[in-house]
C-alpha positions as CSV (number, residue, x, y, z in Angstrom):
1,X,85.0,218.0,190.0
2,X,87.8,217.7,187.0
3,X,90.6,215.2,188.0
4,X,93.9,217.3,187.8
5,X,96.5,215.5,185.2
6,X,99.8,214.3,186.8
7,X,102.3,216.3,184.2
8,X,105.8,214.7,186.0
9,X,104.3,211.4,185.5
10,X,106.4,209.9,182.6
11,X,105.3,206.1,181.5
12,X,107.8,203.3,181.1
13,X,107.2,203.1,177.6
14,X,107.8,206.9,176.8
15,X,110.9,206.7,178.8
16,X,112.0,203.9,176.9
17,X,111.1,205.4,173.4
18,X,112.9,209.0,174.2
19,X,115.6,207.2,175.0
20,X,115.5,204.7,172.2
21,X,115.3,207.7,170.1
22,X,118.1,209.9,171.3
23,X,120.3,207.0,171.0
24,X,119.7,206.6,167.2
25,X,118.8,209.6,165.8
26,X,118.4,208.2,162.2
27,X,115.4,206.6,163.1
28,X,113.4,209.6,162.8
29,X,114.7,210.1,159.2
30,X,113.7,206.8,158.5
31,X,110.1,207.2,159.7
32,X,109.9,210.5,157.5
33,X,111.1,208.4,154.8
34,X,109.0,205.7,155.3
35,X,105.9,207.5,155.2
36,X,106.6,209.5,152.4
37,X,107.1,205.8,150.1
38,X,103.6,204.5,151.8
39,X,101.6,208.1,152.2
40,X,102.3,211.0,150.5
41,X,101.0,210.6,147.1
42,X,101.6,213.0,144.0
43,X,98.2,215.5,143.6
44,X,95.5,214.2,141.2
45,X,95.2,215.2,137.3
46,X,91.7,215.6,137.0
47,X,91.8,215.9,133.4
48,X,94.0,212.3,133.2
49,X,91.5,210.9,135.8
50,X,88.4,211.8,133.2
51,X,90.0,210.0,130.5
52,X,90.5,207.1,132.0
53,X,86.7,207.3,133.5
54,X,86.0,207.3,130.1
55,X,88.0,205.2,128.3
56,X,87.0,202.2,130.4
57,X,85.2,199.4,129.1
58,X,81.9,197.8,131.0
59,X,82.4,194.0,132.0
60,X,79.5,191.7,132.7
61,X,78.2,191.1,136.0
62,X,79.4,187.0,135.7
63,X,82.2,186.8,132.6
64,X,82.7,183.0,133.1
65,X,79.0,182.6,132.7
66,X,78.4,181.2,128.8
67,X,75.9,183.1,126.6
């Protein structure tokens, strides 16, 4: 038998966070904000990304170790 979900149950810390977040509304801007800085990165050149691939030189498996 499925257990039926409470809907009007409402935790302590989502009470606390809608009403943190109605009070200063300029948070969510600053979370958009923020993630765009951290996250959203431009698209890839593939082309740019292939010459670098190839324009990159092979180092030795141990450089500090003398020939």
């Amino acid at each position: 038998m499925p257990l039926k979900a409470d809907s009007t149950y409402v935790s302590e810390f989502t009470t606390f966070m809608n009403g943190f977040l109605k009070d200063n509304p300029d948070v969510a801007a600053g979370q958009v904000e923020g993630r765009a800085l951290l996250w959203d990165k431009a698209p890839i050149d593939l082309d740019e990304r292939a010459r670098n691939n190839a324009s990159r030189v092979e180092q030795k498996p141990y450089p500090y170790q003398p020939e």
